[in-house]
KERO-162165 format. One line per field, with one value per residue: residue in one letter; y, x, z of N, C-alpha, C in turn; residue number from 0. Coordinates in steps of 0.2 Angstrom, whole numbers. Example, Ala and Ser with C-alpha at 12.3 -4.5 7.8 and 13.67 -1.06 7.14 Angstrom:
! residues 2
res = A / S
npy = -28 / -11
npx = 66 / 64
npz = 39 / 35
capy = -22 / -5
capx = 62 / 68
capz = 39 / 36
cpy = -16 / 0
cpx = 66 / 64
cpz = 39 / 39
n = 0 / 1
This chain:
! residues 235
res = X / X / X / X / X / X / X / X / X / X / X / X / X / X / X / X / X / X / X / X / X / X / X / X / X / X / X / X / X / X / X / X / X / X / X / X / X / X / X / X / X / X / X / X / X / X / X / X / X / X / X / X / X / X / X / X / X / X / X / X / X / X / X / X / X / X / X / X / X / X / X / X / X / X / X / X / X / X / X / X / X / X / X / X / X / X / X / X / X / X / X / X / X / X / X / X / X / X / X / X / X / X / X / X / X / X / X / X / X / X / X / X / X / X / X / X / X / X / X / X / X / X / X / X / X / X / X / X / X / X / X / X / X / X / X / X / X / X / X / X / X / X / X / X / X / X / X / X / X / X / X / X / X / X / X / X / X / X / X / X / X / X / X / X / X / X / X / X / X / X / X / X / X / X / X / X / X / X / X / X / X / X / X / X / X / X / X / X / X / X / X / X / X / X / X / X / X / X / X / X / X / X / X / X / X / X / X / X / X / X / X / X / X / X / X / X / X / X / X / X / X / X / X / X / X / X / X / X / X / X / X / X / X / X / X
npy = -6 / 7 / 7 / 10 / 20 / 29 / 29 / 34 / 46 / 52 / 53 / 59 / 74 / 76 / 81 / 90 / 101 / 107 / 113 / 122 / 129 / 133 / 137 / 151 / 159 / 157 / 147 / 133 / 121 / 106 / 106 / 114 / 97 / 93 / 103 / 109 / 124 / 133 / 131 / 125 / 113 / 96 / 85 / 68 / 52 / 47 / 59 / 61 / 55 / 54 / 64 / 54 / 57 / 72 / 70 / 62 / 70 / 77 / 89 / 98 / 104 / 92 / 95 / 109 / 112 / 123 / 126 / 116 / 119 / 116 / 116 / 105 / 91 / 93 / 96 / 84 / 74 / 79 / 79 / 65 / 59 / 65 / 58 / 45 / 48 / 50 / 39 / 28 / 33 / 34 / 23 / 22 / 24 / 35 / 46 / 47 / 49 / 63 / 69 / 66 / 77 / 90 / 90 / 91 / 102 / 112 / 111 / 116 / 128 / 133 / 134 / 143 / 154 / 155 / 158 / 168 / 177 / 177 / 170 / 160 / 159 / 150 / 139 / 141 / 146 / 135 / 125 / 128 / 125 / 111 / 107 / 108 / 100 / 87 / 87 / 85 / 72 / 64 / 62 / 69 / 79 / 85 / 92 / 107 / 108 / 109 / 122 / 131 / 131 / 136 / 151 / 155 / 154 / 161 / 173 / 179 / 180 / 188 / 199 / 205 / 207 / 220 / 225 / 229 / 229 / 223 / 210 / 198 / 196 / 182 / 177 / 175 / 168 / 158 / 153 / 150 / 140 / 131 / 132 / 123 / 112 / 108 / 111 / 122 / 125 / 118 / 125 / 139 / 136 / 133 / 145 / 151 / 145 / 148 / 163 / 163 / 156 / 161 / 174 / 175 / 168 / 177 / 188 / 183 / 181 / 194 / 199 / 192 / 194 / 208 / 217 / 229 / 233 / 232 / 224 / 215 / 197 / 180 / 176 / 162 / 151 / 149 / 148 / 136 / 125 / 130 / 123 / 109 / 103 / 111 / 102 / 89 / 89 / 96 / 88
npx = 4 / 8 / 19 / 11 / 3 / 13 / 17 / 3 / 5 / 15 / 12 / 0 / 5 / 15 / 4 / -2 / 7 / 4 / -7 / -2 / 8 / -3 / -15 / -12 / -10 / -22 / -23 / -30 / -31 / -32 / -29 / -16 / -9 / 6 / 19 / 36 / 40 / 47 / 52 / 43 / 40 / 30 / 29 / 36 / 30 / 41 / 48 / 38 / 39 / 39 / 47 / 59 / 62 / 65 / 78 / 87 / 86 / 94 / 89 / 85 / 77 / 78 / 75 / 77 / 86 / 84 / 82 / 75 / 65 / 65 / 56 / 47 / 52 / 51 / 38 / 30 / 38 / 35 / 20 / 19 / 26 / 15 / 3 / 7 / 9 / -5 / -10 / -8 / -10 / -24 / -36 / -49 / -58 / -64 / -62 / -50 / -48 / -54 / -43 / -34 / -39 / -38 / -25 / -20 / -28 / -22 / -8 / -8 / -13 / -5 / 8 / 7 / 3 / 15 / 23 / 16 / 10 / -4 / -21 / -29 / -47 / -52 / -48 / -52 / -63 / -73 / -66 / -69 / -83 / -82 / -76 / -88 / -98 / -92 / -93 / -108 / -110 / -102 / -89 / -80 / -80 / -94 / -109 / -112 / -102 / -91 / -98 / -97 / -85 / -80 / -85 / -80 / -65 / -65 / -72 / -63 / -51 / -54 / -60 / -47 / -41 / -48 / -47 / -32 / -27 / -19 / -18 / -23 / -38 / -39 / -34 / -41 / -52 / -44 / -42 / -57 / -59 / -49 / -56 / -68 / -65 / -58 / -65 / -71 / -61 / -48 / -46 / -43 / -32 / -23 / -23 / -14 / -5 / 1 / 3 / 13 / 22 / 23 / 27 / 39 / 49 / 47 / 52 / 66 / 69 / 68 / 78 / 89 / 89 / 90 / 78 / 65 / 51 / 41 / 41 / 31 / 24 / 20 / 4 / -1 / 5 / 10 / -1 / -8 / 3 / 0 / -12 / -11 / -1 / -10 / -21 / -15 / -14 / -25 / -36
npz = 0 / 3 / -7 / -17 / -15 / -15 / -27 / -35 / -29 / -32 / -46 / -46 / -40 / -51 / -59 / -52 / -53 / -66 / -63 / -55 / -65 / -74 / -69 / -63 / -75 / -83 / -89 / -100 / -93 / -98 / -109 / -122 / -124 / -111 / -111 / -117 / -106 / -113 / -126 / -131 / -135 / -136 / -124 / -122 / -117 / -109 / -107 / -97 / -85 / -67 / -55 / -60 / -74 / -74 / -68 / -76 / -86 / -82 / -76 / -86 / -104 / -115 / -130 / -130 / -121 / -111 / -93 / -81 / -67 / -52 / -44 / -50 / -48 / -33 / -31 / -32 / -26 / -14 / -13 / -13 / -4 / 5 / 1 / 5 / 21 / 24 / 17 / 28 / 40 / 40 / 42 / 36 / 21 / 18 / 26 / 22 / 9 / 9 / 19 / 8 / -2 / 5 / 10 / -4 / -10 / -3 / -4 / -19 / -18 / -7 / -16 / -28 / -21 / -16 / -26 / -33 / -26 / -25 / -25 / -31 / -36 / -39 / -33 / -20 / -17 / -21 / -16 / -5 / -2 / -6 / 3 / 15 / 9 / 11 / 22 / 26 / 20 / 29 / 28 / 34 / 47 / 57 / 49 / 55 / 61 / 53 / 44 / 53 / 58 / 44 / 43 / 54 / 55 / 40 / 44 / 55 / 47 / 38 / 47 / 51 / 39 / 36 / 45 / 43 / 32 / 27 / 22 / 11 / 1 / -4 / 5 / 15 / 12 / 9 / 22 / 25 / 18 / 24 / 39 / 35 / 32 / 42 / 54 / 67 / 78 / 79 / 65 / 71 / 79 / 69 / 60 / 73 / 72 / 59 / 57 / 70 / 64 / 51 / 54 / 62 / 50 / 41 / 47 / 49 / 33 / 31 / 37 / 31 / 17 / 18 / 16 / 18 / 29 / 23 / 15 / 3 / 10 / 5 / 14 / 13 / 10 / 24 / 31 / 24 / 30 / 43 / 43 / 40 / 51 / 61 / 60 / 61 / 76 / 84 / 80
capy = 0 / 12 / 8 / 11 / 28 / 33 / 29 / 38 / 54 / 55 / 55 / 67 / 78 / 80 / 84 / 99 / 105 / 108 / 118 / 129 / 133 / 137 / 143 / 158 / 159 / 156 / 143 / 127 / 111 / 100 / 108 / 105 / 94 / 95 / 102 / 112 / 132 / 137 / 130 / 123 / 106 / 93 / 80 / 62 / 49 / 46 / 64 / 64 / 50 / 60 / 65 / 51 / 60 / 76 / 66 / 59 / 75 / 82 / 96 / 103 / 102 / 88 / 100 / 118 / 115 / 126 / 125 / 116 / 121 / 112 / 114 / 102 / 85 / 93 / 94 / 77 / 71 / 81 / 75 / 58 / 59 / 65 / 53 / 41 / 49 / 51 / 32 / 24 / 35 / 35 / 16 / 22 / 27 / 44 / 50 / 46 / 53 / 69 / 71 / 67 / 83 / 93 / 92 / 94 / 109 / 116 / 111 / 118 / 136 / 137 / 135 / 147 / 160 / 158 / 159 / 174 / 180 / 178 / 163 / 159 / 159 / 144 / 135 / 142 / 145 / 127 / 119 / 128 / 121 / 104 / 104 / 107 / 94 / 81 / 83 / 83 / 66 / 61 / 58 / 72 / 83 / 85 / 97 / 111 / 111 / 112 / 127 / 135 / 132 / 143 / 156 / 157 / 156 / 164 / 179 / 180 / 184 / 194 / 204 / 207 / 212 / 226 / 232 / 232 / 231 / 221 / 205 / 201 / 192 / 177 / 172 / 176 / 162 / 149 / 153 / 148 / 133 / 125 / 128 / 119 / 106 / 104 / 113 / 130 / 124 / 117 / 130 / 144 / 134 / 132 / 150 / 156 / 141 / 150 / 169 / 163 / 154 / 166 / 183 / 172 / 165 / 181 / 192 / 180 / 183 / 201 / 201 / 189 / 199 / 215 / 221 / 234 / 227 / 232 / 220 / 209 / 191 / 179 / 170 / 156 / 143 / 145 / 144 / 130 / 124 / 127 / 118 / 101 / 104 / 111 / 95 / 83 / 93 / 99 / 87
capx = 0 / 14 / 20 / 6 / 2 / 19 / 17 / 0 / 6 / 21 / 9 / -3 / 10 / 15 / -4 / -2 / 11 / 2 / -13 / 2 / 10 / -7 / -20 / -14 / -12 / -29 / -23 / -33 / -27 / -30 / -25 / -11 / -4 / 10 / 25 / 40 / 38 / 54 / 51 / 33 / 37 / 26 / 32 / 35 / 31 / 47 / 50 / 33 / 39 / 40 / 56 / 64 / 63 / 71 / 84 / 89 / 87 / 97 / 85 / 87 / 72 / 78 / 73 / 82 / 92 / 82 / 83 / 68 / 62 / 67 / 49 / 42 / 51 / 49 / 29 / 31 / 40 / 30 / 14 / 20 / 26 / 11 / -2 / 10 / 9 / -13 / -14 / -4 / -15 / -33 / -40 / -55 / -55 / -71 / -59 / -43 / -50 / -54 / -39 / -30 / -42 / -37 / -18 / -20 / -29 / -19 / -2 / -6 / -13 / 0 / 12 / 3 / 5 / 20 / 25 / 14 / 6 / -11 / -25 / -36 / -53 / -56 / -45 / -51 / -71 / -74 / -63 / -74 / -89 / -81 / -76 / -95 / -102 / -90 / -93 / -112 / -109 / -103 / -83 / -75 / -83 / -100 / -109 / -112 / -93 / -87 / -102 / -96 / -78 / -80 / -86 / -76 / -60 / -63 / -71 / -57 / -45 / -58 / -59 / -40 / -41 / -54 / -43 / -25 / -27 / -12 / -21 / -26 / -45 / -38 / -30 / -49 / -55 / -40 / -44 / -62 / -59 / -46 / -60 / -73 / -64 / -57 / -68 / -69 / -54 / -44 / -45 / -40 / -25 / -21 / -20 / -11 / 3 / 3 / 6 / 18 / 27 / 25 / 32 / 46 / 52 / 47 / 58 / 73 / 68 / 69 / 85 / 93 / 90 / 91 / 74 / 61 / 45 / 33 / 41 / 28 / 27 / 13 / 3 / -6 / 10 / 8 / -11 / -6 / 6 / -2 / -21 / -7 / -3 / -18 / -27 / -13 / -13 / -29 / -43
capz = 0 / 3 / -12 / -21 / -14 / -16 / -34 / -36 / -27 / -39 / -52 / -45 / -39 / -57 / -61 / -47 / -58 / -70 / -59 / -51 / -68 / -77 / -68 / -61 / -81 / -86 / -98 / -101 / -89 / -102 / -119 / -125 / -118 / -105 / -116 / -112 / -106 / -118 / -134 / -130 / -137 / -135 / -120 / -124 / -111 / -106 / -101 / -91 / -78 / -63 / -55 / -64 / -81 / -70 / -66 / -81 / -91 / -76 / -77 / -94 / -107 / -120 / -134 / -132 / -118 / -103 / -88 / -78 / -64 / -47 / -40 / -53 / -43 / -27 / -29 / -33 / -20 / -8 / -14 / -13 / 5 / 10 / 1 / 12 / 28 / 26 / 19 / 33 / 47 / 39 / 40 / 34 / 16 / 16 / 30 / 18 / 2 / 11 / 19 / 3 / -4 / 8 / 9 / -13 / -10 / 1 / -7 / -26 / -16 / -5 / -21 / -31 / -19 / -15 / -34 / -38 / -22 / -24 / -22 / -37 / -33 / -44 / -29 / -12 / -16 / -23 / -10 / 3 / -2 / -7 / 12 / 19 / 6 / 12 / 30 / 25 / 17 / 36 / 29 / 41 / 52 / 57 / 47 / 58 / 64 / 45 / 45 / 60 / 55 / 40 / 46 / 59 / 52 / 39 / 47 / 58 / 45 / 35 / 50 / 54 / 34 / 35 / 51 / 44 / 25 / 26 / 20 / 5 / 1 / -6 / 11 / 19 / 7 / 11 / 29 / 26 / 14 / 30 / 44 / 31 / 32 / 49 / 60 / 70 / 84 / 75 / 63 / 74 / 78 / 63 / 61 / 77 / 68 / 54 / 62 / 73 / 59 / 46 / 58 / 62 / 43 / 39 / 50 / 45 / 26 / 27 / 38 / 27 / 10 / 19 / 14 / 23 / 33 / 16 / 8 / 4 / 9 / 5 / 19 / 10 / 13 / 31 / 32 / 22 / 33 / 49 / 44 / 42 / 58 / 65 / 59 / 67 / 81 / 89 / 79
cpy = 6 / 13 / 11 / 18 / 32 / 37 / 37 / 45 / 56 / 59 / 61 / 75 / 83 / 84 / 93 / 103 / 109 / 115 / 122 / 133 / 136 / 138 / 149 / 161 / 163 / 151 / 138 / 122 / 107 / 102 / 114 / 103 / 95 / 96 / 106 / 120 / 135 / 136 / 124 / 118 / 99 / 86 / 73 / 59 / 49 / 52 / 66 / 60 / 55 / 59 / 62 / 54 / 66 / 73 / 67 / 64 / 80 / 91 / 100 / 100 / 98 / 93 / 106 / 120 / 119 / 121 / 123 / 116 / 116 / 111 / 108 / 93 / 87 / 94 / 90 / 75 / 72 / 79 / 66 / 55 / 59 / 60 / 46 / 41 / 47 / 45 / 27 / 27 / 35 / 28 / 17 / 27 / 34 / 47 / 50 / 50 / 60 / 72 / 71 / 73 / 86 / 98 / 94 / 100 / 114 / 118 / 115 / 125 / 140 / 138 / 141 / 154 / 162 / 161 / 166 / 178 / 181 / 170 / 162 / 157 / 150 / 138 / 134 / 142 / 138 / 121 / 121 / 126 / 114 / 103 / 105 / 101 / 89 / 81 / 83 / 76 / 63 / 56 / 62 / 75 / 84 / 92 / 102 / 113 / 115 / 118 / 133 / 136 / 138 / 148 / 158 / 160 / 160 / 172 / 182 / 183 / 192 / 203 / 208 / 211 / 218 / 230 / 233 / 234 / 227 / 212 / 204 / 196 / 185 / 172 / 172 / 167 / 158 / 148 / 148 / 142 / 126 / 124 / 126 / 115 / 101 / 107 / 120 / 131 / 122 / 121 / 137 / 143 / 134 / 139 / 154 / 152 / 145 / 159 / 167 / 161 / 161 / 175 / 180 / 170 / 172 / 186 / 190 / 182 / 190 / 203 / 197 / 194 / 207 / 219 / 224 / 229 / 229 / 227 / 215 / 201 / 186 / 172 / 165 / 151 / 145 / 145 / 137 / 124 / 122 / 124 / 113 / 101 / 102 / 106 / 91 / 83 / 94 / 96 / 79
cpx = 4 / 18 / 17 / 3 / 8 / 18 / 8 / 2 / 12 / 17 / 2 / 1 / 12 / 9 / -5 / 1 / 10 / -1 / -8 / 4 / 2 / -12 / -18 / -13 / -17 / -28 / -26 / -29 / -30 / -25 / -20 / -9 / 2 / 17 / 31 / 38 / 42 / 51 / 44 / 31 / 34 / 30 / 33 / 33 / 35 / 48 / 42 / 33 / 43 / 45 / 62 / 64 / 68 / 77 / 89 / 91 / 91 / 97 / 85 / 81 / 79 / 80 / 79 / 84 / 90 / 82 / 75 / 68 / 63 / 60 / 46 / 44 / 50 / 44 / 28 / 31 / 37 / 23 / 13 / 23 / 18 / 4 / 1 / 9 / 2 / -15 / -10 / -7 / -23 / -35 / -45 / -56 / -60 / -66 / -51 / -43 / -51 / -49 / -35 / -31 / -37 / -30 / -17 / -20 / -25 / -12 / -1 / -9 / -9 / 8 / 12 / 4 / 9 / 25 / 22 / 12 / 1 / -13 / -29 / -43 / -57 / -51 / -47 / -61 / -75 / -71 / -68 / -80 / -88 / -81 / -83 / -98 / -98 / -93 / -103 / -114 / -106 / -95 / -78 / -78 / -89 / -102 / -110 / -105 / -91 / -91 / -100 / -89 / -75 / -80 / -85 / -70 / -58 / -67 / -67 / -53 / -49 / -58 / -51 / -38 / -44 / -50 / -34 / -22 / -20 / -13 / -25 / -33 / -43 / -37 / -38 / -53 / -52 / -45 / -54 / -63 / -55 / -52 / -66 / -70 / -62 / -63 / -66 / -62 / -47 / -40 / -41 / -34 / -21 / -16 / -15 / -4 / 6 / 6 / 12 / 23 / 28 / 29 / 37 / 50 / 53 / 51 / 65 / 73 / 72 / 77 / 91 / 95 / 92 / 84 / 70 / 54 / 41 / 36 / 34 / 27 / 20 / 10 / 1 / -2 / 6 / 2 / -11 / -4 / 2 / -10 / -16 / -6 / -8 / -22 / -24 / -13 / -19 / -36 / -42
cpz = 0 / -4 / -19 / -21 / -14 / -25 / -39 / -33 / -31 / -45 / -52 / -42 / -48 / -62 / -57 / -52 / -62 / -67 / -57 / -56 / -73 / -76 / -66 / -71 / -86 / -92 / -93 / -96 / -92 / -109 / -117 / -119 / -116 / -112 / -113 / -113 / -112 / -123 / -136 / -135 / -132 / -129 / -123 / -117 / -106 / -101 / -96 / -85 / -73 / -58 / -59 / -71 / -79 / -68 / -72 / -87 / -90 / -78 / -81 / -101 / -112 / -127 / -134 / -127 / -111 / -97 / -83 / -71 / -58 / -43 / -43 / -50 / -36 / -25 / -29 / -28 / -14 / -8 / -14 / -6 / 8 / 8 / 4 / 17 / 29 / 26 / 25 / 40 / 44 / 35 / 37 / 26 / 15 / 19 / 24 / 12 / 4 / 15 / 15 / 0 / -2 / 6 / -2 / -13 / -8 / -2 / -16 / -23 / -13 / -10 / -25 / -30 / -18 / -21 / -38 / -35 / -23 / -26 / -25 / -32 / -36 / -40 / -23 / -13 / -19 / -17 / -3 / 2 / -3 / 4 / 16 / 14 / 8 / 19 / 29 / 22 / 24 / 32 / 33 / 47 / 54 / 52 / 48 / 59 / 59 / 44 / 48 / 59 / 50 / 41 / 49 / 57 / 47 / 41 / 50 / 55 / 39 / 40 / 52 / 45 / 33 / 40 / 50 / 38 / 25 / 24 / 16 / 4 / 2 / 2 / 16 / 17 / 10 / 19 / 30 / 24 / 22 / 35 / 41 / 30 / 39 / 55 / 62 / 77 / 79 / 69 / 65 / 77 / 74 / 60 / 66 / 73 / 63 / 54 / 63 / 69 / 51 / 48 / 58 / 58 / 42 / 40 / 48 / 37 / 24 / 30 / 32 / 20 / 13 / 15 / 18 / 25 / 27 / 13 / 8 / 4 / 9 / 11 / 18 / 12 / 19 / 32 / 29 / 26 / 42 / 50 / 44 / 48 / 64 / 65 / 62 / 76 / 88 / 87 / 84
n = 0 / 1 / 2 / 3 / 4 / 5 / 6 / 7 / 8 / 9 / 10 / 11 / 12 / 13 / 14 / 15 / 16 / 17 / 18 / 19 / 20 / 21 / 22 / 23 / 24 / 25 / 26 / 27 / 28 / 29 / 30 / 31 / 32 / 33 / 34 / 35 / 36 / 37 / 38 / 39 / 40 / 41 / 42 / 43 / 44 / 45 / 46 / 47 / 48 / 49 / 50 / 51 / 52 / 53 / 54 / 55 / 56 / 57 / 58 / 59 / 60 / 61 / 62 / 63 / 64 / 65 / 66 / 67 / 68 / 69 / 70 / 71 / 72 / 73 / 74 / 75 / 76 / 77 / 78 / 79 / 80 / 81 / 82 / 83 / 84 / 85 / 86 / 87 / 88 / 89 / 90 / 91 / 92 / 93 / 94 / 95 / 96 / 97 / 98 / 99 / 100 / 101 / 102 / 103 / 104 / 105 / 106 / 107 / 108 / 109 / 110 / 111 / 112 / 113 / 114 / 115 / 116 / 117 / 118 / 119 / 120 / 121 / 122 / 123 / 124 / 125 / 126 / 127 / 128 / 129 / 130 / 131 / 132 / 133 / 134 / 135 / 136 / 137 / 138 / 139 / 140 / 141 / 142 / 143 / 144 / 145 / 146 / 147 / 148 / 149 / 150 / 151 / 152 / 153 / 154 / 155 / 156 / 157 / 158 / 159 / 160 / 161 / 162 / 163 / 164 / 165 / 166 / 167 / 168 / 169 / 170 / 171 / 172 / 173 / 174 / 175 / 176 / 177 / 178 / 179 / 180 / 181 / 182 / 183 / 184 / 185 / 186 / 187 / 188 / 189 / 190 / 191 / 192 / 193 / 194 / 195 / 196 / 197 / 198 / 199 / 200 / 201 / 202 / 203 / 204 / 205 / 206 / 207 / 208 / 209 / 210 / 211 / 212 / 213 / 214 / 215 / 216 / 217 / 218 / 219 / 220 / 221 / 222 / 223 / 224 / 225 / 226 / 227 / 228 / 229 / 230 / 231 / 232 / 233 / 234
């Protein structure tokens, strides 16, 4: 079984890929097919086996020679750890499919953001209603929690946006989509994790590059970060 979810999170990992490089876009995730950014030739099989084609092509398009992208095995990898981690703790497959959701969701938004600074809507307002329709199908949460979760979480950060302007919608949405999924405690953990972890990277960041406190830094990873967490942690 490990191996087999190893294998499927490889392969959906490289599918995120895709969703990271072309929606904030607006291109098609079907058409065309998967080709290279540079010279926007057509993939073969070969080069679509995932990380193992990175490897092998040691990270340079076949074609014309660029440079690919070190994110496209480490989404991989990271996607294939974690559908590891959820299938080896969730005996029960409604709770397994909707953990595997979750972490999906989470991991191509907080990618996204961290890539462009902002959080498509065609990510965070789908995924928050996916997370109250499953817990009304009774495969995570009750469905009041997921209800109350929502609107918790993300009015929380809605309101801390309206009073500092220093936060932008999309992270309002994430915030609501995590607690529709986990619940309203949980959720709030999730975010103190994510604060506390994001001032403190953040402060490192700016001293490292030498940059001023406007620079801006996007908070999606760590909402991302601290619902994984927050859901090991406090459900």
């Amino acid at each position: 079984m490990v191996f087999v979810f190893f294998v499927v999170g490889l392969v959906c990992g490289s599918f995120f890929n895709v969703l990271i490089w072309r929606i904030p876009r607006r291109e098609s995730i079907i058409f065309p097919t998967s080709h290279c950014p540079g010279c926007r030739h057509p993939l073969s099989p070969r080069e679509l086996i995932p990380v193992v084609s990175y490897v092998l092509q040691r990270g340079r398009c076949r074609h014309c020679g660029q440079r690919i992208s070190w994110q496209y095995p480490l989404i991989e990898l990271i996607t294939a750890a974690g559908f590891v981690f959820y299938a080896t703790r969730e005996p029960a497959w409604p709770a397994l499919v909707a953990r595997l959701l979750l972490f999906s969701l989470l991991l191509v938004a907080g990618a996204i953001d961290l890539r462009h600074q902002r959080l498509p809507n065609v990510i965070t307002i789908p995924g928050a209603v996916l997370g109250v329709v499953l817990a009304m199908l009774g495969w995570t949460i009750p469905f009041w929690s997921s209800l109350l979760g929502m609107l918790v979480s993300g009015g929380l950060l809605l309101a801390i946006a309206l009073m500092t302007n220093g936060m932008g919608m999309g992270d309002v949405k994430l915030a609501a989509l995590i607690g529709a999924f986990i619940g309203p405690w949980p959720a709030l953990g999730s975010i103190f994790i994510a604060s506390a972890s994001g001032a403190l990277i953040g402060l490192v960041y700016l001293f490292v590059t030498k940059q001023g406190r406007k620079t801006p830094i996007p908070f999606g990873p760590f909402l991302a970060l601290g619902a994984l967490l927050g859901s090991e942690l406090f459900m």
